[in-house]
C-alpha positions in Angstrom: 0.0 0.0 0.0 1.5 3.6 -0.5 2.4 5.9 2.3 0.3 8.7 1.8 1.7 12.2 2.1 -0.3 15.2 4.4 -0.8 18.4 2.9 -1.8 21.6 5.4 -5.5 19.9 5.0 -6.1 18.4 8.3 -6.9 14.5 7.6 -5.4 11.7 7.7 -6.3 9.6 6.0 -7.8 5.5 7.4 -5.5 3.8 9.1 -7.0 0.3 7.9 -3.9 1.8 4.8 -1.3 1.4 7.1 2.0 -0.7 5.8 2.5 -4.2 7.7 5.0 -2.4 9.6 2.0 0.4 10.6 3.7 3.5 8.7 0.9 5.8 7.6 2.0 8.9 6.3 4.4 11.3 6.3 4.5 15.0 6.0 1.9 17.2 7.7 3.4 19.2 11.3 3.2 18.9 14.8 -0.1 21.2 15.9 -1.8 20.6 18.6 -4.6 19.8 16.6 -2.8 17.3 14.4 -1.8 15.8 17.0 -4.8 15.1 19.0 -6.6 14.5 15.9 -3.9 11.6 14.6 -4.5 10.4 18.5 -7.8 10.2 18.5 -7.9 8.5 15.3 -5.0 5.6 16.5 -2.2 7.2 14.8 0.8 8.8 16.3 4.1 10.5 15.5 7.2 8.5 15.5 10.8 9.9 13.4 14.0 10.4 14.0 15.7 13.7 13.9 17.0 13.1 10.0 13.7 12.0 8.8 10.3 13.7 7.8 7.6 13.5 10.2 6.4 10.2 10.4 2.5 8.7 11.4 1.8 5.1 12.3 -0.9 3.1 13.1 0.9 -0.9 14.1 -1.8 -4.0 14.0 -1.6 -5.6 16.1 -1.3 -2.7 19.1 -0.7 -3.2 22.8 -2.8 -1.6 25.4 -3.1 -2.0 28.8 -6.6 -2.1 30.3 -6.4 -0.8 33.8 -8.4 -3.2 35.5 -6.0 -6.1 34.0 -2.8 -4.5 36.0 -0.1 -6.8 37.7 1.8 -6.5 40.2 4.7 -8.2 41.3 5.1 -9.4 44.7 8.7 -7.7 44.7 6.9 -4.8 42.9 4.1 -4.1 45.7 6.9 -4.6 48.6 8.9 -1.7 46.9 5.3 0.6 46.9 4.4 -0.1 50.5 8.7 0.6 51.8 8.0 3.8 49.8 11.2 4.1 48.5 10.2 6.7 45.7 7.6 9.3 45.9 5.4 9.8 43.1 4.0 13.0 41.9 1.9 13.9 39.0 2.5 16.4 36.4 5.5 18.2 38.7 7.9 18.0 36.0 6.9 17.8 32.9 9.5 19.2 30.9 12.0 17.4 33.1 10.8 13.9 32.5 10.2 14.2 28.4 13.6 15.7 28.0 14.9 12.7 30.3 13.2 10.5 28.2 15.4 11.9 25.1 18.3 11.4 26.9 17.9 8.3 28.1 17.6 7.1 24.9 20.4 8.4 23.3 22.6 6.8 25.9 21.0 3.6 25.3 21.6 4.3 21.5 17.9 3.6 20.4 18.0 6.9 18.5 16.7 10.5 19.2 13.0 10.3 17.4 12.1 12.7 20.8 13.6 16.0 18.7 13.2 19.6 19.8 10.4 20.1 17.8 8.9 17.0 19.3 9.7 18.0 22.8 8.2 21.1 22.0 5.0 20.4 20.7 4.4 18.0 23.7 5.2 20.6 26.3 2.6 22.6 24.7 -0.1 20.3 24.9 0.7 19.9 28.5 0.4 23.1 29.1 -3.0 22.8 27.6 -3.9 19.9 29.7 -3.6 17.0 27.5 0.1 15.9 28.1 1.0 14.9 31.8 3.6 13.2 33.5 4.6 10.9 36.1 7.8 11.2 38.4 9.8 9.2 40.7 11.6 11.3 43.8 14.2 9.8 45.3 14.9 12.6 47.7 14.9 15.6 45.8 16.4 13.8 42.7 14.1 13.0 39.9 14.6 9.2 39.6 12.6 8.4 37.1 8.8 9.0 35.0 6.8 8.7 31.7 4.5 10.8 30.2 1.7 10.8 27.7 -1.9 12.1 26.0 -5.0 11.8 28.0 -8.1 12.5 26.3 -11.6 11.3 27.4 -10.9 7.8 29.2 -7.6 6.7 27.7 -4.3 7.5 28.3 -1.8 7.0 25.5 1.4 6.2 27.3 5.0 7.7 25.1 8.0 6.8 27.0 9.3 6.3 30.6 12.7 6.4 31.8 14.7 5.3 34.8 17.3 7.0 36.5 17.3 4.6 39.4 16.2 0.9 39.7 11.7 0.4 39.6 12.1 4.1 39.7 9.8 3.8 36.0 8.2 0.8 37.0 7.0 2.8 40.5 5.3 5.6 38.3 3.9 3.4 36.1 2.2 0.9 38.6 0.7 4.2 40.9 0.0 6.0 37.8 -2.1 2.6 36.4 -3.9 3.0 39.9 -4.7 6.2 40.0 -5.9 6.2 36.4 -8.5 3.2 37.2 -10.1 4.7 40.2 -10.9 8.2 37.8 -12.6 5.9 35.7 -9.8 5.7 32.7 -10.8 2.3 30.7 -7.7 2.1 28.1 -4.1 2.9 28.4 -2.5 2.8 24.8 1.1 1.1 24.8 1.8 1.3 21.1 4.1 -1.5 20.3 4.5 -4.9 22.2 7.6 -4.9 24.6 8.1 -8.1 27.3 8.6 -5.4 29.8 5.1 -4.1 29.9 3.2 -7.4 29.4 4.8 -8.2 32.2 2.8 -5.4 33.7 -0.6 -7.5 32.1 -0.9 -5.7 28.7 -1.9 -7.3 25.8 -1.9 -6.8 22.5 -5.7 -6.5 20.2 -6.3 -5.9 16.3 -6.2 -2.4 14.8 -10.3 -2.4 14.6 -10.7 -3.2 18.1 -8.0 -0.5 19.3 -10.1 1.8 17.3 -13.9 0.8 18.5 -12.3 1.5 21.8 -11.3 5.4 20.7 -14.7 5.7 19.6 -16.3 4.5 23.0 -14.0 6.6 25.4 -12.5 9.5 24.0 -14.9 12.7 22.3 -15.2 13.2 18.9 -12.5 14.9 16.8 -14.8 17.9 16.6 -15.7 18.2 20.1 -11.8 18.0 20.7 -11.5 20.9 18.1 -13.9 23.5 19.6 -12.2 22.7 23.3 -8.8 23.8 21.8 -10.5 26.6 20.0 -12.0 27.5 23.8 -8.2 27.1 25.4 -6.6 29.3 22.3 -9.2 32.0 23.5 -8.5 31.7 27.6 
């Protein structure tokens, strides 16, 4: 199937187009509204720094439903000794750039480029990009971050400083997250690490019947950043 190449025109176009590997499209830009709408839609941005901007949409895709969470014995012993302290959305910036570096340093590339970083800070600061961070003291051990819109969360990347220090913010974010009611947490692509954690991976269709359950309508999303634009 071709990639298809965006144009100002915001569309994508059906994901069902995707090749095997889930490449979509290429082109278009980072706006908030591209984004959200790519989101909403089960595509996301994923390129390295000497590439294009790149959209995928993998089948199969591996999501985490809340309610489905394990935990470890070793795993709750660390939560109750409190070793790390976890906050919410204290650090934003701090734990996406983090992110980018840890991944350089594990030479898995730099696809988290300025313009990247940028354009997720922004959402954040218009509520829709929030993060989770590990203390350890007053050192930031470790965090992830990602998109929530309606009830799903779509996780981006986590990083570790310190040992669990990820795996801490990811198990009391997961909590947190099922008792205010969020139904699906969006894992992209299948790693042993977090199916470990209970994820498992569904078909393209049914990844995007769930966006149509719990997350608003591309519209309603549109006149809410319309309404944030104006505050």
């Amino acid at each position: 199937m071709p990639v298809f190449a965006l144009q100002e025109e915001l569309i994508f176009p059906p994901p069902d187009f995707a090749e095997p590997d889930g490449l979509l499209a290429v082109g278009g830009d980072l706006s908030p509204q591209r984004i959200l709408l790519a989101y909403s839609a089960g595509i996301f941005p994923w390129y390295s720094e000497d590439s294009p901007i790149l959209w995928w949409s993998p089948d199969p895709r591996l999501v985490l439903f809340p309610r489905e969470l394990k935990i470890s014995r070793s795993m709750r012993q660390l939560l109750r000794k409190e070793v790390f302290r976890v906050t919410f959305d204290r650090a934003f910036e701090e734990v996406i750039k983090s992110c980018a570096s840890e991944r350089r340093k594990d030479g898995e590339g730099t696809w988290l480029t300025e313009e990247m970083i940028d354009a997720y800070c922004g959402l954040h600061k218009m509520g829709y990009a929030h993060s989770v961070e590990s203390w350890c003291g007053d050192e930031l051990a470790g965090g992830l971050y990602g998109i929530s819109m309606g009830k799903v969360f779509f996780g981006e990347s986590m990083f570790a400083k310190k040992s669990n220090a990820s795996k801490a913010a990811f198990v009391t974010a997961v909590e947190k997250m099922k008792t205010e009611g969020c139904e699906l947490i969006d894992c992209q692509v299948t790693t042993a690490h977090l199916r470990s954690f209970g994820a498992r991976e569904i078909t393209r269709e049914e990844f995007r019947d769930l966006l149509r359950r719990h997350i608003a309508a591309p519209a309603l999303i549109a006149d809410d950043l319309r309404k944030k634009a104006v505050k």
